[in-house]
N, C-alpha and C positions, 0 to 999 in steps of 0.2 A: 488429455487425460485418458487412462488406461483401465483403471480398475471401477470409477465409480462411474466417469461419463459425465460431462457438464448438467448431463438430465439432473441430477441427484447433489450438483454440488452448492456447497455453502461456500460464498465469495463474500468476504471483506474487502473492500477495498477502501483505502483512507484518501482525502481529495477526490473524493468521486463527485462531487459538484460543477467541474468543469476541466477543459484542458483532457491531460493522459488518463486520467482518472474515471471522466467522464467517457472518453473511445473507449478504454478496456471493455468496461460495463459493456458498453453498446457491442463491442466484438463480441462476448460473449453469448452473448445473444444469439448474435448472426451467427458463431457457430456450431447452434445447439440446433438440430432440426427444429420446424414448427411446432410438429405433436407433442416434443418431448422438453420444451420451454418451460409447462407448467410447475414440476418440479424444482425449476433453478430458484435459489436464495440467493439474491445479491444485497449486502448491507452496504449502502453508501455512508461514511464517516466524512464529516466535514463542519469545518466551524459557520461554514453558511448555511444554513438549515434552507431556509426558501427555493437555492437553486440545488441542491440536493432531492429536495423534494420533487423538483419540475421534471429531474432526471430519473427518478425514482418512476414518475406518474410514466414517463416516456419508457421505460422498460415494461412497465406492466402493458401499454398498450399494446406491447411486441408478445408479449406473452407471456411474462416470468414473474416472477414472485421477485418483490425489489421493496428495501426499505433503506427511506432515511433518518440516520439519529446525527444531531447538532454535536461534536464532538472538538474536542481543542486536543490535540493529542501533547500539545506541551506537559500539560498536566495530566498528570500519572493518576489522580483520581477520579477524572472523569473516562480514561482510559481502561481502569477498574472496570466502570460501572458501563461499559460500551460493551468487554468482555462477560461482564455478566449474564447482561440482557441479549447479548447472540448464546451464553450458553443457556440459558433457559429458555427461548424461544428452538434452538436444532440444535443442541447436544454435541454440538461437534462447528468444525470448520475445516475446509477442505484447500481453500485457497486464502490466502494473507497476501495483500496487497500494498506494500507502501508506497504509497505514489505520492502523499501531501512533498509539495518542499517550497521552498520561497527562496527569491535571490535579492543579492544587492549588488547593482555592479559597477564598484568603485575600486579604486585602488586600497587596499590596507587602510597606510597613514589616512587615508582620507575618510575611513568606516568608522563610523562610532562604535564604541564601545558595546552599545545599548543593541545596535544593528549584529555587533558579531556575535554576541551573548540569543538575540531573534535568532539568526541562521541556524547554528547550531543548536538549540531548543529545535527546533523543527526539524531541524533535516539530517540530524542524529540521535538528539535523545529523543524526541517524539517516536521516533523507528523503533529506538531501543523499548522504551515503555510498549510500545505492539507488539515485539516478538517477546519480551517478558512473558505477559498479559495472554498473549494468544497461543502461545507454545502447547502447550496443556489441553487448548481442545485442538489444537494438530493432531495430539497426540493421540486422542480418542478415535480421529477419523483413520491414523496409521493402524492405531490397534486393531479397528475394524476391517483391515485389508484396503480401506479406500485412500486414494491417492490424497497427498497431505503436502503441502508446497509454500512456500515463504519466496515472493516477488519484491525484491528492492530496488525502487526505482533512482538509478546514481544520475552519471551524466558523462556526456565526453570528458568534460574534465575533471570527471576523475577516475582517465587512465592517463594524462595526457593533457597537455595545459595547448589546446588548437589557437588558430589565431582569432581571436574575434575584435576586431577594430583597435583602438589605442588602449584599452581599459583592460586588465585581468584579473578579474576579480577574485582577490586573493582568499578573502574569507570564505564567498563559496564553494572555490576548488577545496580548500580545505573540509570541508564537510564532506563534498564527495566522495574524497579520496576516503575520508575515514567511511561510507557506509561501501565501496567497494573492499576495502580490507576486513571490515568487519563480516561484512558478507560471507567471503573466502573463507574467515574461521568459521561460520556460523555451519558451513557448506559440512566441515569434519563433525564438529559437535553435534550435530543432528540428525546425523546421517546414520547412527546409531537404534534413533526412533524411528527411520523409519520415511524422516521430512526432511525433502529436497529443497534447495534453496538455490535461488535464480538472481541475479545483478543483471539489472540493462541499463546499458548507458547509451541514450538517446542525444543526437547531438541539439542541436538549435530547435526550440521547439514552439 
């Protein structure tokens, strides 16, 4: 970051209970000098409140200001009320983190209905409902000159269907592929305000 400095900034991150979610956080940390830890806001969002919080308590020991809220991002009104309560506690957000996502890894025919209907809940409209929700205090933090960033976490496949053993699991890839495209438009549409917008597709994780 350029303008505001990890010192100052407000991090969302959803899935930050454990896995990608839970490293960011911790990177962030590590690399924010010592002295200038105390200023950092990290919101963990996660349907597991318990180890949310364990990760929460593990950053503040590091030095930072870290909060967790029990969130289901399926649902667009506890999504609401997630963005609420970060904008009434810091007026802004600096960084947006989608990292939540879940797999199933079968073949198509072989995915239930109920499983494809999960995946996509999660690992595109729950995204969607964040940048909805969270666009608006981006937008506060661009207005204010400080750097303002939207992080969607896809996957290799979805650039690219790699080999991973007999199985390719079709409804995953499909959801990826939809948050790297959506991504890429997001990247024009925002870029207007001010807020940059990143895709990492990590492979096996």
């Amino acid at each position: 970051m350029t303008a505001v400095g990890f010192a100052d900034c407000v991090a969302v991150i959803t899935g930050g209970a454990a896995g990608i979610g839970r490293s960011l956080a911790l990177e962030l940390v590590a690399e924010t000098p010592a002295e200038q830890r105390a200023g950092m806001q990290i919101v963990l969002a996660d349907m597991r409140l318990d180890p949310a919080l364990q990760v929460a308590e593990q950053l503040k020991t590091l030095g930072a200001q870290a909060t967790a809220i029990e969130c289901d991002i399926t649902d667009e009104q506890q999504v609401i009320n997630l963005a609420t309560d970060v904008r009434e506690a810091f007026d802004k957000v600096n960084l947006l983190c989608n990292v939540a996502g879940v797999n199933v890894v079968a073949p198509l025919h072989e995915t239930s209905a109920q499983d494809v209907e999960w995946l996509f809940a999660v690992n595109v409209f729950g995204m969607c409902h964040m940048v909805r929700h969270f666009v608006p205090l981006l937008q506060l933090a661009s207005s204010a000159g400080e750097v303002a960033q939207v992080i969607n976490v896809a996957s290799g496949f979805g650039v690219a269907v790699p080999s991973m053993g007999p199985v390719q699991p079709s409804a995953y890839v499909g959801t990826k592929h939809a948050v790297v495209g959506m991504s890429d438009a997001m990247r024009k549409e925002l870029k207007p305000d001010g807020i940059a917008v990143s895709v990492v597709c990590p492979g096996l994780v």
